[in-house]
DSSP file (Angstrom, degrees, kcal/mol; ACC not computed):
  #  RESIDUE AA STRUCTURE BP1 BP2  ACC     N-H-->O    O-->H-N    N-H-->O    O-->H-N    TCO  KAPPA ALPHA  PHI   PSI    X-CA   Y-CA   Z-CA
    1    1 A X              0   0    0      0, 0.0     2,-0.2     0, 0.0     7,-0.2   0.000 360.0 360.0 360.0 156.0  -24.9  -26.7   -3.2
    2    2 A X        -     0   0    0      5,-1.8     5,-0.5     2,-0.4     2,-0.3  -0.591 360.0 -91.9 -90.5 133.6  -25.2  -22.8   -2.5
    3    3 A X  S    S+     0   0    0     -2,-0.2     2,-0.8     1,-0.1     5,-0.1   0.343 119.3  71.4 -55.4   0.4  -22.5  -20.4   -3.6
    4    4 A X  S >  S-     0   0    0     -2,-0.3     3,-2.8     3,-0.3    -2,-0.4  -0.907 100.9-116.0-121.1 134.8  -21.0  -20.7   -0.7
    5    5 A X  T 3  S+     0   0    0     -2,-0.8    -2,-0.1     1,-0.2     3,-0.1  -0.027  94.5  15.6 -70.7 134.7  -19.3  -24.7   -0.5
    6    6 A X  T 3  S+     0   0    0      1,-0.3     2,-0.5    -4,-0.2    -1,-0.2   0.569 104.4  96.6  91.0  -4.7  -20.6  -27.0    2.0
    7    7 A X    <   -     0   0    0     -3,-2.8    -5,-1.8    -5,-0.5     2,-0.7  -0.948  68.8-125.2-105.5 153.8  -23.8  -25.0    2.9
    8    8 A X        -     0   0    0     -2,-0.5    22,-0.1    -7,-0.2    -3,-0.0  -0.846   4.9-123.1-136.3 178.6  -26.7  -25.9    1.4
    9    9 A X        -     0   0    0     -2,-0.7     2,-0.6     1,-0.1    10,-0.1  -0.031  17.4-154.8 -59.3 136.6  -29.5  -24.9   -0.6
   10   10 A X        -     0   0    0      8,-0.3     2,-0.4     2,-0.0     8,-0.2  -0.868   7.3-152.2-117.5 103.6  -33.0  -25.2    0.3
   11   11 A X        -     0   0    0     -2,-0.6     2,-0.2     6,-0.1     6,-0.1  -0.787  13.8-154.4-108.1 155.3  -35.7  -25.4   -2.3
   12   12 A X  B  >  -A   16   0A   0      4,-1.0     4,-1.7    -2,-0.4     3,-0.3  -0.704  31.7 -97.2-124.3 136.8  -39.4  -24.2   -1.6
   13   13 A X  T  4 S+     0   0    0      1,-0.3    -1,-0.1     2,-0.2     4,-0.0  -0.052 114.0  31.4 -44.2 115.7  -42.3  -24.8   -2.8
   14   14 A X  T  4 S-     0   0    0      1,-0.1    -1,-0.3     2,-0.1     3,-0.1   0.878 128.8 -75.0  91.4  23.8  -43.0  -22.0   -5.5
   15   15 A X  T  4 S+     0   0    0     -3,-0.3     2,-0.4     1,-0.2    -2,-0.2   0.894  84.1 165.6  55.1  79.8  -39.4  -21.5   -6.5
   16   16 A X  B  <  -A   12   0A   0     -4,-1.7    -4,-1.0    -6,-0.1     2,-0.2  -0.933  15.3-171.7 -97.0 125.4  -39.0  -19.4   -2.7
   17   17 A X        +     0   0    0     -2,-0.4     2,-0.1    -6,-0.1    -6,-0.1  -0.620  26.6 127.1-133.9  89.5  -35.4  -19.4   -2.5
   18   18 A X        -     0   0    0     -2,-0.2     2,-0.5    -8,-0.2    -8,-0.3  -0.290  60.0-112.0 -92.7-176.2  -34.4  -17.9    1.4
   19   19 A X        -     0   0    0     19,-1.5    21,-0.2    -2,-0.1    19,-0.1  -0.935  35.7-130.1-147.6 109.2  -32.3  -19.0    4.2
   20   20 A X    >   -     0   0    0     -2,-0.5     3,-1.3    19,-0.1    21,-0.1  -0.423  22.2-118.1 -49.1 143.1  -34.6  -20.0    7.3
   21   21 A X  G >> S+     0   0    0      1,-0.2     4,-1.8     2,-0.2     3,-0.6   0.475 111.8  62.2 -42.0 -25.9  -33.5  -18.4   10.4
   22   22 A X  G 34 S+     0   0    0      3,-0.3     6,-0.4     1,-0.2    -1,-0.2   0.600  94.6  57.4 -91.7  -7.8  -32.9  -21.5   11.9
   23   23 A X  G <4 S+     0   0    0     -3,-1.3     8,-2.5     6,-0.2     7,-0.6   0.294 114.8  40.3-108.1  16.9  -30.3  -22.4    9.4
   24   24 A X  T <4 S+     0   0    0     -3,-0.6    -2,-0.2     5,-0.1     7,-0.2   0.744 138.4  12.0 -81.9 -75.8  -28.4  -19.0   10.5
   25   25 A X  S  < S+     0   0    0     -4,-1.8    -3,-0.3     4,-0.1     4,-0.2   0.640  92.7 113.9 -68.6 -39.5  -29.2  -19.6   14.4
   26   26 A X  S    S-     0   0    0     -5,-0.4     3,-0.5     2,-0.2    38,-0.0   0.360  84.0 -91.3 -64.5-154.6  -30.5  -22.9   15.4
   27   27 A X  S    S+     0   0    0      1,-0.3     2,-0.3     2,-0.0    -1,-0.2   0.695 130.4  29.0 -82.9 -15.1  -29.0  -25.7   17.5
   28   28 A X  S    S-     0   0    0     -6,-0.4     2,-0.3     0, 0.0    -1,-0.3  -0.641  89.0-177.4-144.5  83.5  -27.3  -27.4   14.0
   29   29 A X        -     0   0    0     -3,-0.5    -6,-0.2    -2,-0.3    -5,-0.1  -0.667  15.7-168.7 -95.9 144.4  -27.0  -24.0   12.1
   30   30 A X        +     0   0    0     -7,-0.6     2,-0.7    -2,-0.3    -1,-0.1   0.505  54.3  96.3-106.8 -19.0  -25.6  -24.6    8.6
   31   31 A X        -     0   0    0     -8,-2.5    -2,-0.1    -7,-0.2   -24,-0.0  -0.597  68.9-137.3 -69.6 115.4  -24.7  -20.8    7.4
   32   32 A X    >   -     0   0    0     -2,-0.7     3,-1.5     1,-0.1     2,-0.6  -0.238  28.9 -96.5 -64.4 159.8  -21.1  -19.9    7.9
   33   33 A X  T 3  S+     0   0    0      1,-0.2    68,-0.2    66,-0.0    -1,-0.1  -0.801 116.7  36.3 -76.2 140.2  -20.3  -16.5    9.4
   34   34 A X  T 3  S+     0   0    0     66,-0.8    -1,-0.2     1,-0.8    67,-0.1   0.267  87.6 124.3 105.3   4.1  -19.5  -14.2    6.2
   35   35 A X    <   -     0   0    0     -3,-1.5    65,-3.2     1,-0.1    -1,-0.8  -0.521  63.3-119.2 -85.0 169.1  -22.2  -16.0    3.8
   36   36 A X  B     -B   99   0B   0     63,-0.2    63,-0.2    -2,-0.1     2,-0.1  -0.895  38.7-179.1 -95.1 107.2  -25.1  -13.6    1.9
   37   37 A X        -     0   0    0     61,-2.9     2,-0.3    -2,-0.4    61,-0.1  -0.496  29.9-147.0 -91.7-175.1  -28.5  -14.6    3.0
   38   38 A X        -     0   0    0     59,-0.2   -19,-1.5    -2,-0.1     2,-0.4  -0.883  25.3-175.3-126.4 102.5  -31.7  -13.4    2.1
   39   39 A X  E     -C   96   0B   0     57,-2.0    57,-0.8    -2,-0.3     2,-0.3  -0.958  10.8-165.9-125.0 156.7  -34.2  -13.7    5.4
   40   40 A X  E     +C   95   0B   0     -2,-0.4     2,-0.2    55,-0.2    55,-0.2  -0.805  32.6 140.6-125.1 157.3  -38.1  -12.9    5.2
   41   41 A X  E     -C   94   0B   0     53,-1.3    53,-2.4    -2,-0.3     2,-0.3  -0.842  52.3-106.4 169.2 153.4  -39.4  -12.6    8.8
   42   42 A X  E     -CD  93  60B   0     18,-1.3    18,-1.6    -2,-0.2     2,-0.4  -0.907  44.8-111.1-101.7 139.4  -42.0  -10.2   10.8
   43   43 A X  E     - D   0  59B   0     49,-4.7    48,-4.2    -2,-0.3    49,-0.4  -0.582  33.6-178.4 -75.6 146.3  -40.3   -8.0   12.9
   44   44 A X  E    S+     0   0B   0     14,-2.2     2,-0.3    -2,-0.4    -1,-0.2   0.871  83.2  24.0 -68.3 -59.3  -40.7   -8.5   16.9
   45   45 A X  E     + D   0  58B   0     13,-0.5    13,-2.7    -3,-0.1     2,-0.4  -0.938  59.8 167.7-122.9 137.2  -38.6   -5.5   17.4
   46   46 A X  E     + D   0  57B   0     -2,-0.3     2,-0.2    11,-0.2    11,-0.2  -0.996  21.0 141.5-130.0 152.2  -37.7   -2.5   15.5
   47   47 A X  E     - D   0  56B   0      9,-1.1     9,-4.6    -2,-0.4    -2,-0.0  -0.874  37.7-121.5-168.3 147.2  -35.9    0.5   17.1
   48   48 A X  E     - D   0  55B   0      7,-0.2     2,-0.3    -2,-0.2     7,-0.2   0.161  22.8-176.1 -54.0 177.9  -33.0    3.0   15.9
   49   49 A X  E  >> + D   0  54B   0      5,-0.6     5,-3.6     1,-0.0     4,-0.5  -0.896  49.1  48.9 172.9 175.4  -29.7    3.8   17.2
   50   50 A X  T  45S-     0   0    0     -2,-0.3     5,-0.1     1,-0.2    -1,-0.0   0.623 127.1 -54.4  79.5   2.5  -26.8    6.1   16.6
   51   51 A X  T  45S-     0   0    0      1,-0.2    -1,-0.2     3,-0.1    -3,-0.0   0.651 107.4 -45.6  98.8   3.2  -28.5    8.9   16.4
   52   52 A X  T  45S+     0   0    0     -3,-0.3    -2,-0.2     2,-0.3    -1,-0.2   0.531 117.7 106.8  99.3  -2.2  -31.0    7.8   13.6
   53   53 A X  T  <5S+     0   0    0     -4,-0.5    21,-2.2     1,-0.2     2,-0.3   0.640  79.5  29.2 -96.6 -30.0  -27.9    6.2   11.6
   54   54 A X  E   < -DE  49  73B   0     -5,-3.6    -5,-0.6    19,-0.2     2,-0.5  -0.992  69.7-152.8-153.7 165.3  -28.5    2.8   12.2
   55   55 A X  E     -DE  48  72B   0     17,-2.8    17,-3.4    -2,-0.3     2,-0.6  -0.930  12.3-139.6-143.7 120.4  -31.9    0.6   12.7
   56   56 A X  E     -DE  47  71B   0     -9,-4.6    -9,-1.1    -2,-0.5     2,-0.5  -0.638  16.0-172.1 -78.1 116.7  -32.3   -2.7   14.6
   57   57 A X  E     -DE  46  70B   0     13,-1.1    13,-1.1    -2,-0.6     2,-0.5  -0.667   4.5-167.9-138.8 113.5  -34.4   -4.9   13.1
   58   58 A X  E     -DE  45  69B   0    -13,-2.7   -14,-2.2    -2,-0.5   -13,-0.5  -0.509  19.1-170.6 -80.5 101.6  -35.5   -8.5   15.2
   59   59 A X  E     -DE  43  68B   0      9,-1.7     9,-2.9    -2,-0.5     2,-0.3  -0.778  21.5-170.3-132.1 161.8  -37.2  -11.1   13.1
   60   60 A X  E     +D   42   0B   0    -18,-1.6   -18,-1.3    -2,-0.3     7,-0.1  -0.770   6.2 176.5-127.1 144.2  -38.9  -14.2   13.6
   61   61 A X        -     0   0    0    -20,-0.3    -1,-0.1    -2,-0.3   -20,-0.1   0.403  50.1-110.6 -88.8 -27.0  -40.0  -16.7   10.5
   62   62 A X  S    S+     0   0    0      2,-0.4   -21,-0.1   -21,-0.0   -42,-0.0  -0.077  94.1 108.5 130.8 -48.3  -41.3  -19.3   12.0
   63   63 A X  S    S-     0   0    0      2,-0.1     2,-0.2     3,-0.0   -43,-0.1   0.410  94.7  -3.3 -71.6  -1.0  -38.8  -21.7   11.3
   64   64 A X        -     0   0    0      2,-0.2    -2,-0.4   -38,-0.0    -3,-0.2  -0.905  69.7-108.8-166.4 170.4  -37.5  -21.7   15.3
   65   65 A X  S    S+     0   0    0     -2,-0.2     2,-0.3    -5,-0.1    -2,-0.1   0.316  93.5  90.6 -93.2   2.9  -38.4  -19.8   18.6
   66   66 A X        -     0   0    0      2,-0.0     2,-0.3     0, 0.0    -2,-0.2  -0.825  68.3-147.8-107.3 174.0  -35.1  -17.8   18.5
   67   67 A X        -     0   0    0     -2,-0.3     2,-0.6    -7,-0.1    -7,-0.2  -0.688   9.4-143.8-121.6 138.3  -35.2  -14.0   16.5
   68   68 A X  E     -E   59   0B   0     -9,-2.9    -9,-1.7    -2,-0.3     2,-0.9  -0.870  16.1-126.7-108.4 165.5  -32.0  -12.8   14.6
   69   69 A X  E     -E   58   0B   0     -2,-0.6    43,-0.7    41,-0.5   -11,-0.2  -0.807  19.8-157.4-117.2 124.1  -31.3   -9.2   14.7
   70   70 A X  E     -Ef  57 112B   0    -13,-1.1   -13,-1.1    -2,-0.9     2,-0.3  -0.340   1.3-156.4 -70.1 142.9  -30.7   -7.5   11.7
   71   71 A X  E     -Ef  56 113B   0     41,-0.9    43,-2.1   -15,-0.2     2,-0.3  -0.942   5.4-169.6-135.4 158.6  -28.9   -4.4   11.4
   72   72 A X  E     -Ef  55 114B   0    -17,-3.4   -17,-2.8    -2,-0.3     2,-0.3  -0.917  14.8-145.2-128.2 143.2  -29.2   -2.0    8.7
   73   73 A X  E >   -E   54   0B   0     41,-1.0     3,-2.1    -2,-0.3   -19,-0.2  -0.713  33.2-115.0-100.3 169.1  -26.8    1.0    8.3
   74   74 A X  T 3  S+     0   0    0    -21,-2.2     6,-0.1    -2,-0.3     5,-0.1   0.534 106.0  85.6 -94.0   0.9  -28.8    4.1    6.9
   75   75 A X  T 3  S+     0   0    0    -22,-0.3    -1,-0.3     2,-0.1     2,-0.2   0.691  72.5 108.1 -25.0 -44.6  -26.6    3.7    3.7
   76   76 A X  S X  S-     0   0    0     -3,-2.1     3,-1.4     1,-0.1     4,-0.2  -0.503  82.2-114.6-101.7 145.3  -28.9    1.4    2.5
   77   77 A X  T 3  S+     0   0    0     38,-0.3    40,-0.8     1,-0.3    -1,-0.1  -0.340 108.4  27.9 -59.1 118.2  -31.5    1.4   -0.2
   78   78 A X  T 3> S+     0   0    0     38,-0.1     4,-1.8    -4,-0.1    -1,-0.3   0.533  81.2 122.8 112.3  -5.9  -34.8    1.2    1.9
   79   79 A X  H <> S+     0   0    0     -3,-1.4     4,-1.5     1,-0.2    -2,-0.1   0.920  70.0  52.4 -67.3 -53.3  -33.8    2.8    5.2
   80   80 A X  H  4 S+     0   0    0      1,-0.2     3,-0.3     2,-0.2     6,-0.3   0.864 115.3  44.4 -63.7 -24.4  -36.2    5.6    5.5
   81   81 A X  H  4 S+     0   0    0      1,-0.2     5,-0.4    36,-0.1    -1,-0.2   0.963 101.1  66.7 -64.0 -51.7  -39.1    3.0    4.9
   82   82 A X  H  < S+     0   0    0     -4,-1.8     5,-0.3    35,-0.2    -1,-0.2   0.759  83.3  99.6 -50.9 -25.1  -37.8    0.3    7.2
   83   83 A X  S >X S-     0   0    0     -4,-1.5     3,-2.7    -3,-0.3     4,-1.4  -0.247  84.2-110.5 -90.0 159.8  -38.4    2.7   10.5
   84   84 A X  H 3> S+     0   0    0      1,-0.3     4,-1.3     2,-0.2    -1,-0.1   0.583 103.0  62.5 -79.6  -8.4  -41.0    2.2   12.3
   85   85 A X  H 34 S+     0   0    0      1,-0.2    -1,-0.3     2,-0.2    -2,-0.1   0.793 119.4  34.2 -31.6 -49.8  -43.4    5.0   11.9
   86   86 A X  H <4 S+     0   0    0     -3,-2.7    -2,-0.2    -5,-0.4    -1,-0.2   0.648 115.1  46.2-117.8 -11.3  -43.6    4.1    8.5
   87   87 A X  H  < S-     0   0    0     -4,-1.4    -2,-0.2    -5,-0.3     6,-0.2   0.531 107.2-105.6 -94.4  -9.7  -43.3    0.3    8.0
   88   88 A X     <  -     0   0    0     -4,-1.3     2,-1.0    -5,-0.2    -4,-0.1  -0.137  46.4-139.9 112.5 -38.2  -45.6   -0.7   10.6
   89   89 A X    >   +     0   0    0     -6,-0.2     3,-2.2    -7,-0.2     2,-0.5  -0.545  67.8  35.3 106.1-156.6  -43.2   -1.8   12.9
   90   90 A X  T 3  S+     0   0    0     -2,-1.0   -46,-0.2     1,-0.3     3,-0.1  -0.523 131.1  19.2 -83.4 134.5  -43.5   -4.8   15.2
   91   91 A X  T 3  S+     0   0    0    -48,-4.2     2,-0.4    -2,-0.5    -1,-0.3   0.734  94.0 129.2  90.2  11.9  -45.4   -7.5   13.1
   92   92 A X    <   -     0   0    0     -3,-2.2   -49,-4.7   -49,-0.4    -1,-0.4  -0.794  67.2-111.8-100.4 155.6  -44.5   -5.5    9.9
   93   93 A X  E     -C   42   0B   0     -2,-0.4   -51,-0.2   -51,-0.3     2,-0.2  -0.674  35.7-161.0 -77.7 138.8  -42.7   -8.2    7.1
   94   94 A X  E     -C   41   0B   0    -53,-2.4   -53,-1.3    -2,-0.4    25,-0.2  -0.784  15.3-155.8-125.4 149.0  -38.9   -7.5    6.4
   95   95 A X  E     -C   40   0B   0     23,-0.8     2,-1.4    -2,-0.2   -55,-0.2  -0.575  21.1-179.0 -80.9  51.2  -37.1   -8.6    3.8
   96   96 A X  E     +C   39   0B   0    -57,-0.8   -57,-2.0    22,-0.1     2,-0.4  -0.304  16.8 171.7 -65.3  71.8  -33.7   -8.7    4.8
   97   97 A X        +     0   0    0     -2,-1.4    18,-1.4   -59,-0.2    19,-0.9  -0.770  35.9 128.2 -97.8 123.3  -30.2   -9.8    2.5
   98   98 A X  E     - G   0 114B   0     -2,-0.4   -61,-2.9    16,-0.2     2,-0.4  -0.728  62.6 -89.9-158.4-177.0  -27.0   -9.1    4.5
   99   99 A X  E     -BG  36 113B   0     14,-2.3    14,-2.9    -2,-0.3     2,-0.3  -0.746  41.0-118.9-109.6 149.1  -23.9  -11.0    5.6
  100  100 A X  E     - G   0 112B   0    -65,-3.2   -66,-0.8    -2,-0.4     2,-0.4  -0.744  33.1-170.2 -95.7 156.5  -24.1  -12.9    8.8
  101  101 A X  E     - G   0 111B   0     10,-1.3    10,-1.5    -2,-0.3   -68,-0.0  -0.995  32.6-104.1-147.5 126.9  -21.5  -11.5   11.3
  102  102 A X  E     - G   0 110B   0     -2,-0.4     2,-0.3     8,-0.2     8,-0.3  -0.467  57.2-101.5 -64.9 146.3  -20.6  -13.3   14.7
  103  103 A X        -     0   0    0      6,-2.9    -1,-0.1     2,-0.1     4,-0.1  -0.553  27.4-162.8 -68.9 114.5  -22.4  -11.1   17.2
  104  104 A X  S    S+     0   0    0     -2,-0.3     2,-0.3     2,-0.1    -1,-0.1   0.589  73.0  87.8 -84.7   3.9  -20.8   -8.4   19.5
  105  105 A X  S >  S-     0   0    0      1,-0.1     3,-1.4     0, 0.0    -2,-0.1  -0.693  89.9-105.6-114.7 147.6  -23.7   -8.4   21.6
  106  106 A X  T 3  S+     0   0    0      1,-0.3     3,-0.1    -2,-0.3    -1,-0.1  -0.183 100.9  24.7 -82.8 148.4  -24.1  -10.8   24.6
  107  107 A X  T 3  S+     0   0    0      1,-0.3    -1,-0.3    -4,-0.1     2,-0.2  -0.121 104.0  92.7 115.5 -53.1  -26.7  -13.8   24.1
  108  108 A X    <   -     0   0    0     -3,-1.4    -1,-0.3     1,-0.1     3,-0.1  -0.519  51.6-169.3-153.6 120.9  -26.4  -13.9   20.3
  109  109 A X  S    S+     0   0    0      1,-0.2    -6,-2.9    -2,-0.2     2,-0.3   0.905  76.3   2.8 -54.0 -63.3  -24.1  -15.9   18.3
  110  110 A X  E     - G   0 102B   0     -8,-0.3   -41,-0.5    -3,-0.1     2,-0.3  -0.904  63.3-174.5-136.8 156.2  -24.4  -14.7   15.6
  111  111 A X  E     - G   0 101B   0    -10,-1.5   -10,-1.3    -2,-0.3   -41,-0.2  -0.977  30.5-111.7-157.4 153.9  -26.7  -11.1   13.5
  112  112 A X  E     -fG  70 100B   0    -43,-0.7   -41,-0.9    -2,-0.3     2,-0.8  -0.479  11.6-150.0 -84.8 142.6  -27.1  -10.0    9.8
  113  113 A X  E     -fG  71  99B   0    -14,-2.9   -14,-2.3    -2,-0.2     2,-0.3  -0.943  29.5-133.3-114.1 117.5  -25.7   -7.0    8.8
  114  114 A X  E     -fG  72  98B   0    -43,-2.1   -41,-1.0    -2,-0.8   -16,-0.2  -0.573  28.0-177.9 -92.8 139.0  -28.2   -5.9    6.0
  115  115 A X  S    S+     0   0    0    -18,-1.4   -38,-0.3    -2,-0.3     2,-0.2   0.538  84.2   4.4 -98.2 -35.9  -27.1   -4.7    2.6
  116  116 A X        -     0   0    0    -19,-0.9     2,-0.4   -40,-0.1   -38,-0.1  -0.946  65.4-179.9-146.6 173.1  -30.6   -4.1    1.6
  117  117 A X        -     0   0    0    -40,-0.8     2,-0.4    -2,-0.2   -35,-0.2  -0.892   5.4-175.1-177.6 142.5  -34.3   -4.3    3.6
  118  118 A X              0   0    0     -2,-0.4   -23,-0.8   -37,-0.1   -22,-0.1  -0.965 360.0 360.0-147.4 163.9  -37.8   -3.6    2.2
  119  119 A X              0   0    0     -2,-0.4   -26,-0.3   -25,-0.2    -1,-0.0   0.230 360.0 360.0-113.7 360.0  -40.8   -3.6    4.0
């Protein structure tokens, strides 16, 4: 089991140790809100808000057809890279480790609030 009790751990080929999007978001999602994840994803969408203070970032793995959305505050180690000018953008790889947070936004269960993000 995974440091947080009752979800669990998935291990990957090549010691990969991540949390598939689909076990934040899919239809039988196993991440509570308030765990730490680590998700790797290309982004779909990246765009600011706030003024440049905080940066949406939409990522797909593979592991389902639905995206979570990231958000990163401009706190965070890695901000000026993440934007898109300089990270590439949509179709760039994200690293993403954040706390999942039920969603204020309509559609969306649930979105990561990232603690760190590299590009």
């Amino acid at each position: 089991m995974s440091a947080v009790e009752g979800t669990p751990t998935v291990n990957y080929k090549f010691n990969r140790t991540r949390t598939r999007i689909v076990e934040v978001i899919g239809a039988n999602a196993t991440t509570p809100v308030n765990a730490t994840v680590t998700v790797k994803g290309w982004a779909r969408t990246v765009r600011s808000a706030a003024k440049g203070k905080l940066l949406f970032v939409v990522l797909n793995d593979g592991s389902c057809a639905a995206d979570l959305q990231c958000v990163v505050t401009n706190d965070v180690a890695g901000f000026a890279e993440a934007q898109p000018a300089l990270s590439g953008g949509t179709g760039a790889a994200y690293a993403v480790t954040g706390v999942v947070a039920a969603s204020e936004g309509a559609g969306q269960k649930v979105s990561s609030s990232g603690v760190l993000i590299k590009s």
